[in-house]
C-alpha positions as CSV (number, residue, x, y, z in Angstrom):
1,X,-30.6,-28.7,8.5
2,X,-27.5,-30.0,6.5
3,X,-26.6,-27.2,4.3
4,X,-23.5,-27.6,1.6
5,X,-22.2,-25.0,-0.1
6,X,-20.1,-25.4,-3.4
7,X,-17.7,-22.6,-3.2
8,X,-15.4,-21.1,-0.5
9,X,-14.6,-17.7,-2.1
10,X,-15.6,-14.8,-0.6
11,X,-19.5,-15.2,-0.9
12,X,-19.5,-19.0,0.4
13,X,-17.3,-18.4,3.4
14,X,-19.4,-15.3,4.2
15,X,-22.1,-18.0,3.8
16,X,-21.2,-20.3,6.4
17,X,-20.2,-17.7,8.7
18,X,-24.0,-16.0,8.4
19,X,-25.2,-19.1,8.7
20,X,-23.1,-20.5,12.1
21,X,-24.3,-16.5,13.5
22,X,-28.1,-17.9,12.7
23,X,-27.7,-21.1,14.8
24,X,-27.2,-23.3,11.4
25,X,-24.0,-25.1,11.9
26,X,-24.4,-28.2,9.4
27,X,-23.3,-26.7,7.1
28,X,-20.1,-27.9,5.0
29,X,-18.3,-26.2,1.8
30,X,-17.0,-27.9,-1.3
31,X,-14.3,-26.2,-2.8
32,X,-12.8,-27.0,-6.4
33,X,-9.0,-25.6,-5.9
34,X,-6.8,-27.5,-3.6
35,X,-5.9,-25.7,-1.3
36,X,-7.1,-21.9,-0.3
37,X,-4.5,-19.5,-1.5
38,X,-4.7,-15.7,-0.9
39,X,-4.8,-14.8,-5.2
40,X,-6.1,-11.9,-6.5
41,X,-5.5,-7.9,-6.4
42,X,-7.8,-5.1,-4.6
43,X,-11.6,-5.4,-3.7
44,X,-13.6,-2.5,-2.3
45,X,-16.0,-3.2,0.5
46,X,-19.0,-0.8,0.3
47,X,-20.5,0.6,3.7
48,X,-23.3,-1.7,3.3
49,X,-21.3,-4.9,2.9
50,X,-19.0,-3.3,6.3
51,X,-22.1,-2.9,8.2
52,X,-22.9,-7.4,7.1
53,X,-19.4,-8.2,8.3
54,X,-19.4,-5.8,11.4
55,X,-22.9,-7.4,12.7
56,X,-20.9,-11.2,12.4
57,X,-18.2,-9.8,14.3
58,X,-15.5,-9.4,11.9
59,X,-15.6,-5.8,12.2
60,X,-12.0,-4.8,13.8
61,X,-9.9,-8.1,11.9
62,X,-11.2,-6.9,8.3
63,X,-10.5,-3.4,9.0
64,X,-6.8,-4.5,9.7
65,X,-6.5,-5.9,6.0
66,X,-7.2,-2.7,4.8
67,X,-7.7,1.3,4.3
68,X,-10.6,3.1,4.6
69,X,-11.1,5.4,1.2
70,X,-12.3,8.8,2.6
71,X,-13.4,9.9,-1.3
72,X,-13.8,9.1,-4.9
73,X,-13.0,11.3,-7.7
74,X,-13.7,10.5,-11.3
75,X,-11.7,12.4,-13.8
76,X,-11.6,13.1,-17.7
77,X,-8.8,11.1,-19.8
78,X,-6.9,14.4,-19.2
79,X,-6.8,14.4,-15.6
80,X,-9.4,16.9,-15.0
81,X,-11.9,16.7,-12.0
82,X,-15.1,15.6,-13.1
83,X,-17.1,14.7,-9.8
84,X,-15.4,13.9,-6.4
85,X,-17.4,12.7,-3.5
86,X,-16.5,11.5,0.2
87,X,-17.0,8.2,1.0
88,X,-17.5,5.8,4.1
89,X,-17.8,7.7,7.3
90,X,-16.8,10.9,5.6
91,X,-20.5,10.7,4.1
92,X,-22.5,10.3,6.6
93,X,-22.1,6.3,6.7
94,X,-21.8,4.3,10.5
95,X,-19.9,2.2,8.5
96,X,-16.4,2.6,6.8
97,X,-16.1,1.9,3.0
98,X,-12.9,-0.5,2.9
99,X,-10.4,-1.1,0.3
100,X,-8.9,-5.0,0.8
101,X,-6.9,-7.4,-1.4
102,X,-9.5,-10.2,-2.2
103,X,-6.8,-12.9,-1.4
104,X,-6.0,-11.3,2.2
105,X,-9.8,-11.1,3.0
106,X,-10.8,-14.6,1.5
107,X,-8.2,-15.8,4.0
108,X,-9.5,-13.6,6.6
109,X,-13.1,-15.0,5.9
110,X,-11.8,-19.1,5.8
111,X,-10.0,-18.1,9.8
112,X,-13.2,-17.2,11.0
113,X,-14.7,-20.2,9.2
114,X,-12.3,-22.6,10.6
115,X,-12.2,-20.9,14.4
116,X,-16.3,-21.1,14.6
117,X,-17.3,-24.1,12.6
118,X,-14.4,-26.2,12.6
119,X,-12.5,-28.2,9.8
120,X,-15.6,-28.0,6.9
121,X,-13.8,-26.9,4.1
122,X,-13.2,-29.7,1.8
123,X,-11.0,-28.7,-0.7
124,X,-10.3,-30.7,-4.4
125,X,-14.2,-31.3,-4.4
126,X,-15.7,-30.1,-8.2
127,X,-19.5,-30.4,-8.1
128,X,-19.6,-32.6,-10.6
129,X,-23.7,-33.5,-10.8
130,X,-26.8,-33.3,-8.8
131,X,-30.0,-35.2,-8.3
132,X,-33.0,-33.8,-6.7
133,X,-34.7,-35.3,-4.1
134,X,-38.0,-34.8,-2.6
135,X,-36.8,-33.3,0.5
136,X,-33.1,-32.3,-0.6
137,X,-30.6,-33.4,-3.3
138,X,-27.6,-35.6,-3.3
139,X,-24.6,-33.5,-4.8
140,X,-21.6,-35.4,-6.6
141,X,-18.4,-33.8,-6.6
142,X,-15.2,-34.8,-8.2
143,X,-12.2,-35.3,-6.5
144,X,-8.6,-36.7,-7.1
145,X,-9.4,-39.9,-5.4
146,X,-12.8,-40.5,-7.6
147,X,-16.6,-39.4,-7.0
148,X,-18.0,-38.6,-3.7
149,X,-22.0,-38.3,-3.3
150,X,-23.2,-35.7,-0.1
151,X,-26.9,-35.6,0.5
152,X,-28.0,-32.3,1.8
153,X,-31.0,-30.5,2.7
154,X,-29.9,-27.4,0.6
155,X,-26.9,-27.1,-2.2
156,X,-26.1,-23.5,-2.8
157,X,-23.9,-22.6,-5.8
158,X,-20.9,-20.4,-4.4
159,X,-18.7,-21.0,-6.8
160,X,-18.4,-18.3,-8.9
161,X,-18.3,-17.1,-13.1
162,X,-18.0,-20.8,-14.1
163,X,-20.4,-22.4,-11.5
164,X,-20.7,-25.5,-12.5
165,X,-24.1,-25.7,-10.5
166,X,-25.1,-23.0,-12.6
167,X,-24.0,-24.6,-15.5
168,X,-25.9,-28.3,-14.5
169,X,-29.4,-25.9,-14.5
170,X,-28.6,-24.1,-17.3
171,X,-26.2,-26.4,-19.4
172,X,-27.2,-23.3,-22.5
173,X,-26.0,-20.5,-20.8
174,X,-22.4,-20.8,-22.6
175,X,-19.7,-18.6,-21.7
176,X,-19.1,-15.2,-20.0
177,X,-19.9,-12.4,-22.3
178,X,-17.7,-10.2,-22.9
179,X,-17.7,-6.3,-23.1
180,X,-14.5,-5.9,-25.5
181,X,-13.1,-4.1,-22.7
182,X,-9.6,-6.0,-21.0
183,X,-8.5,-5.4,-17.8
184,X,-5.3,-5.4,-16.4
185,X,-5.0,-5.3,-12.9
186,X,-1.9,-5.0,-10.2
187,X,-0.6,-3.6,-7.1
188,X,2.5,-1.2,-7.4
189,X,4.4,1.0,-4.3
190,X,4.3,4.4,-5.4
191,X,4.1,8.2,-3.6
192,X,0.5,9.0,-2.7
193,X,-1.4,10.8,-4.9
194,X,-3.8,13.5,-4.6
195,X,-4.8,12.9,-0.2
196,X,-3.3,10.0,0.1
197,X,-6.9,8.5,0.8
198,X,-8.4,8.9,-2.2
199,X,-10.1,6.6,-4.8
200,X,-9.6,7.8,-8.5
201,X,-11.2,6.7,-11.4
202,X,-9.9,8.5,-15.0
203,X,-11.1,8.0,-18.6
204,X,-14.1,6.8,-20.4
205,X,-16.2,4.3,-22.0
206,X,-13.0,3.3,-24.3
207,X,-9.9,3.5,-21.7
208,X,-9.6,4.2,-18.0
209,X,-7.6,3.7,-15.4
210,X,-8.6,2.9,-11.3
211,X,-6.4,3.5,-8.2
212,X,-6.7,3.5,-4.6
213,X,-4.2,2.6,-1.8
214,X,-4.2,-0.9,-0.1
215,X,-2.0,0.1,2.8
216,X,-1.1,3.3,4.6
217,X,1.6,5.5,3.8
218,X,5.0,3.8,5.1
219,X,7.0,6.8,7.0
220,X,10.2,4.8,6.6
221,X,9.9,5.3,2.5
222,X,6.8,7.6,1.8
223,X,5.3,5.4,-0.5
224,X,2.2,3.3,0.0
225,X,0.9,0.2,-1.7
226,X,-1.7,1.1,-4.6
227,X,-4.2,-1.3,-6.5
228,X,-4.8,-0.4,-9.6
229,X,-6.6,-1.1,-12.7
230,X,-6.2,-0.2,-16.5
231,X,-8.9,-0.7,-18.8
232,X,-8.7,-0.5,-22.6
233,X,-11.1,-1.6,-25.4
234,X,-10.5,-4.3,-28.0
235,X,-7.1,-5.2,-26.6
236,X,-5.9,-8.7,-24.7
237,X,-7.2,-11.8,-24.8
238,X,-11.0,-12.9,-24.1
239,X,-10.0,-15.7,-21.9
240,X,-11.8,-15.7,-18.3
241,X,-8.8,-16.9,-16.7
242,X,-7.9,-14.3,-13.9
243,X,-4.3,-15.3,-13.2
244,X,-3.1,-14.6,-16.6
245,X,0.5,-12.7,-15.2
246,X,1.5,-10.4,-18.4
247,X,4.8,-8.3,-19.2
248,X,3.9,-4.3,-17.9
249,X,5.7,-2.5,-20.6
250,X,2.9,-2.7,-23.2
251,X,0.7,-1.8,-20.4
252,X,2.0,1.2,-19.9
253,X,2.7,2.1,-23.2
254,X,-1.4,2.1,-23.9
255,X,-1.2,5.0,-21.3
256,X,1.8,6.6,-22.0
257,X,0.2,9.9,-22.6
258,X,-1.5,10.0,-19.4
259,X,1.1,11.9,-17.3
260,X,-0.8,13.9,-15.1
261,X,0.5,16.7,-12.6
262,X,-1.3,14.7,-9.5
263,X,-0.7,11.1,-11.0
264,X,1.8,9.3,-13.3
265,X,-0.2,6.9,-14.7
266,X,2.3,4.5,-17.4
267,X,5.0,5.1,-14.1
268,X,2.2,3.2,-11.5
269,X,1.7,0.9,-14.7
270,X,5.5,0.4,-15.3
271,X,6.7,-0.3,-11.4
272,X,3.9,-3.3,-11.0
273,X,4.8,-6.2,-8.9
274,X,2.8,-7.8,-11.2
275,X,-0.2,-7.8,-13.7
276,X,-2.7,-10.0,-14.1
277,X,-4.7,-9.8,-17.3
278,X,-8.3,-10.7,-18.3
279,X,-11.1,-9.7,-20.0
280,X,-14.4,-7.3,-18.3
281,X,-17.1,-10.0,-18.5
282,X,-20.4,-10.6,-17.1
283,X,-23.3,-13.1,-17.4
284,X,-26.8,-12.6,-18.3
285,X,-29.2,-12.5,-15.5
286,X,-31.1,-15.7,-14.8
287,X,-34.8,-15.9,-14.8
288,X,-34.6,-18.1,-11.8
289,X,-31.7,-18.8,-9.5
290,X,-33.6,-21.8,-7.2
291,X,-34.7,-25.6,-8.8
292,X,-35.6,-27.8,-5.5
293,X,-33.6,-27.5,-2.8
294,X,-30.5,-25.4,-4.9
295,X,-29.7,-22.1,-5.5
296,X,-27.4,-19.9,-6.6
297,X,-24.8,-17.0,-4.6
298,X,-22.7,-14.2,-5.6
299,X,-21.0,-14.7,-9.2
300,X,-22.9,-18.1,-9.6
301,X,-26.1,-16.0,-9.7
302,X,-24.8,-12.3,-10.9
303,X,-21.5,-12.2,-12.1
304,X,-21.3,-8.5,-13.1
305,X,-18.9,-6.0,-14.7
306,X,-16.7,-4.2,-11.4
307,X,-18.2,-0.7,-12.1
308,X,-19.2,0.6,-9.0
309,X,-17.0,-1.3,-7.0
310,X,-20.1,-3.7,-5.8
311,X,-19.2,-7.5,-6.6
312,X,-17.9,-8.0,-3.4
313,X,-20.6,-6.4,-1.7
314,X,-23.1,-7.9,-3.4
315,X,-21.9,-11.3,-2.1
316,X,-21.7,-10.6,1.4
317,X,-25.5,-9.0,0.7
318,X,-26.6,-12.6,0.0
319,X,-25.0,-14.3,1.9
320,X,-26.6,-12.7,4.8
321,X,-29.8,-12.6,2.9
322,X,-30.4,-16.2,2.6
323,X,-29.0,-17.1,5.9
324,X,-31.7,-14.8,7.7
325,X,-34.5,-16.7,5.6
326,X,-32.8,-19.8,6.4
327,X,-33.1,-19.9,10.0
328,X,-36.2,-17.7,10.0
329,X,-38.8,-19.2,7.2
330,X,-41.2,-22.0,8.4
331,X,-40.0,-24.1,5.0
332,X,-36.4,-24.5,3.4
333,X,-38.5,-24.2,0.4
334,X,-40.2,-20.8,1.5
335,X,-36.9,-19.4,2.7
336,X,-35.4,-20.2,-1.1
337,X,-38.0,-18.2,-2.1
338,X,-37.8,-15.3,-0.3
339,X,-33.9,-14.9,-0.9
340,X,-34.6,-14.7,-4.0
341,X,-37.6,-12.8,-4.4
342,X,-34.9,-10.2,-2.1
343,X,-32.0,-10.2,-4.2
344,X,-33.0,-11.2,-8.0
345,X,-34.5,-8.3,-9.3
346,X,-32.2,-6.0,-7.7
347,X,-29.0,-7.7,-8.7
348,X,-30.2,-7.9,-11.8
349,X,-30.9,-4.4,-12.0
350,X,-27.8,-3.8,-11.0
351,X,-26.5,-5.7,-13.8
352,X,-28.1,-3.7,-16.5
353,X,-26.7,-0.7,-14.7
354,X,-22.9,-1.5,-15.0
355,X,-23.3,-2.7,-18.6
356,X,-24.9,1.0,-19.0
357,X,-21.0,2.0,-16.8
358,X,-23.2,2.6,-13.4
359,X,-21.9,5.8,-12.0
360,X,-18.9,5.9,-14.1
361,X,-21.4,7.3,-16.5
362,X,-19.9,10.2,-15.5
363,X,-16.9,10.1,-17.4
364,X,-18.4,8.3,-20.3
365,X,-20.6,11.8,-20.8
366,X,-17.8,14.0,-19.9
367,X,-15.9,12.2,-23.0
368,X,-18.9,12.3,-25.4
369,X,-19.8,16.5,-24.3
370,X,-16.3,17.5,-24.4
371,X,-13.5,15.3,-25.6
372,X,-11.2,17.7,-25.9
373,X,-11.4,19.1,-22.0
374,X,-13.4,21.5,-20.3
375,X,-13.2,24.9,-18.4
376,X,-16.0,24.0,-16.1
377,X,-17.5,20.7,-15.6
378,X,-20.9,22.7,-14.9
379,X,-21.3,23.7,-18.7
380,X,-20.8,19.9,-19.7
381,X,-22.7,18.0,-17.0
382,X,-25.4,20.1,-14.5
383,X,-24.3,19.8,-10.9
384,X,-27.8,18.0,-10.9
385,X,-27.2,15.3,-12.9
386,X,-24.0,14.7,-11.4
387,X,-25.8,13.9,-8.1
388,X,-28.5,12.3,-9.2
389,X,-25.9,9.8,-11.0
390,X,-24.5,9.2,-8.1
391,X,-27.6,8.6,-5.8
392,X,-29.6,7.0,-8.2
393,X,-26.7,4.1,-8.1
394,X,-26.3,4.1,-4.4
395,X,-30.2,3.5,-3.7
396,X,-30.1,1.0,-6.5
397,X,-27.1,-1.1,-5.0
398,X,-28.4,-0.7,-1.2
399,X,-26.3,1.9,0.1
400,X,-27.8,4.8,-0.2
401,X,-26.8,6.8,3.6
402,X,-30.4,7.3,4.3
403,X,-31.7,3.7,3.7
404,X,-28.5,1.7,5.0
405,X,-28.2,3.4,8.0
406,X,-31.7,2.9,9.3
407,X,-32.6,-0.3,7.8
408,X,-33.6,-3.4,10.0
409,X,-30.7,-5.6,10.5
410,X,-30.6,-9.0,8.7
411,X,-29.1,-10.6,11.9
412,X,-32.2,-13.2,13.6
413,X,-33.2,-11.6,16.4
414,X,-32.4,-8.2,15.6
415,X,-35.0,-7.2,12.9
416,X,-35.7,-7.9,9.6
């Protein structure tokens, strides 16, 4: 089975390397940049998207790009505790929740690519058109020496917000949407906060602000490497281009009240290596990802907003998704199908559950019951609802403790 795969972020290398584990090795990726570069800022991994990555192997080398968050606290634009939470294998996980930088794992993810399937990333290649075929389609893609035509037996779309294959099915869909929320993201070295292993989110609906480390502490200066995000409505620009670098000092100045005694938020803000501006966009869901022998992946399919930490993990969900119908269905067509039929409805459930702030709904309540603070989260949100929040996001996304940790395995052979 040729299989090409327009993309080689983080969903189409996770791809390929699902699909090489499944005994599919034609498989080839076209990718538009020219060359891979290791861009970007932090990226959670969920415990379910762990246990995908574990199950190909790459266990131990993506646990050495990263931390392992032990909890997540959600706070009130104040500073005050709203819910906190443990996380990974301090929750009852067998797998780790791990906080990455995208770049540092895309690279990771191209390695293994390279070390199991050989030299089949072509990069410079934009898919440029596509014509269906009875038992395939012949992709065009664009490169700087002209127009190159690749038959294949299945084209998925891996390439992300702007998938072009996306675009060539739906040439109405238009542009991202945006919230009117602007994010501005960067890393910073700073003196742990709170544990030292703890995720933080602060705010509400209209401004709040994400860190968790990236590295472990460094003895030699007690600092450790952050990510961060700050997030503020109606401010920036609404261009989706995500390597807009922008000066800190208004940053911080958007948060200069939010000096807390655990955190010094305009400070992280302030000491940035650098920030990278763009606006919190998503795309409506599709009413069908697959038209002949294509379909869509990852951001092609369900660019979402990052509450809830899940785009990654999404990706790596479908990418081992459709390469266990793949190899398993009697059809390509039937296996198409079924990936599908698996991960459309919930994605795009998903969806409507981050533009409703998914289980950062928290704060957003917290803000609306009692903007000015309160004496006891109790009186403002039931213990209750603050668990069911939580759980009802986790079973929606996949990785509720109960379900992930005795579901069949999508590796062939092992269960399904």
């Amino acid at each position: 089975m040729r299989i090409a795969i327009a993309g080689a972020g983080i969903g189409g290398l996770a791809l390929a390397l699902s699909l090489e584990a499944a005994g599919l090795r034609d498989v080839v990726l076209y990718e538009r940049s020219r060359e891979i570069r290791p861009l970007g800022v932090g990226i959670n991994l969920l415990p379910h998207a762990v246990r995908e990555l574990d199950e190909l192997g790459l266990g131990s080398r993506i646990r050495e790009l990263g931390v392992e968050p032990e909890a997540l606290s959600y706070f009130n634009r104040h500073g005050q505790q709203i819910w906190s939470e443990p996380r990974g294998l301090a929750a009852g996980y067998r797998w780790p929740q791990l906080s990455v930088h995208r770049g540092r794992l895309q690279l990771g993810l191209y390695e293994a690519v390279r070390e199991r399937l050989g030299d089949v990333v072509r990069t410079g290649h934009r898919l440029s058109a596509i014509r269906d075929c009875p038992d395939g389609v012949t992709a065009t893609f664009t490169t700087a020496d002209g127009q190159v035509d690749v038959e294949a037996d299945v084209l998925i779309g891996a390439d992300g917000i702007h998938s072009a294959l996306r675009a060539l099915r739906y040439p109405e869909d238009g542009a991202p949407v945006w919230s009117g929320l602007t994010l501005w993201r960067g890393t910073a070295r700073v003196v742990p906060f709170l544990d030292g292993h703890t995720m933080i989110m602060a705010g509400d609906g209209e401004q709040k602000f994400v860190a968790y480390p990236l590295e472990p502490l460094d003895p030699a200066t007690g600092t450790q490497r952050v990510n961060f995000i700050a997030e503020r409505r109606g401010t920036g620009s609404t261009d989706a281009d995500w390597n807009r670098a922008v000066d800190s000092v208004p940053i911080a100045g958007l948060f200069r009240d939010w000096s807390f005694d655990w955190l010094d938020v305009p400070g992280i803000i302030a000491d940035a290596e650098e920030i990278l501006e763009y606006p919190m966009v998503d795309r409506e869901a599709l009413p069908r990802w697959t038209y002949g022998r294509t379909t869509l992946l990852a951001d092609a399919a369900h660019a979402m907003y990052p509450n809830g930490s899940n785009g990654g993990s999404q990706a790596v969900l479908d990418a081992r998704t459709l390469a266990h119908h793949l190899a398993t269905a009697e059809t390509v067509d039937q296996a198409l199908w079924a990936y599908e039929e698996d991960r459309r409805p919930v994605t795009a459930r998903l969806l409507e559950m981050t533009r409703r702030t998914g289980p950062e709904r928290v704060m957003q309540l917290t803000q609306e019951r009692a903007p000015e603070g309160f004496e006891d989260i109790h009186h403002v949100i039931p213990a209750a609802e603050l668990e069911e929040i939580a759980a009802s996001y986790k079973r929606a996304a996949g990785f509720h403790p109960d379900e992930l940790n005795t579901r069949a395995s999508l590796s062939v052979g092992l269960g399904a």
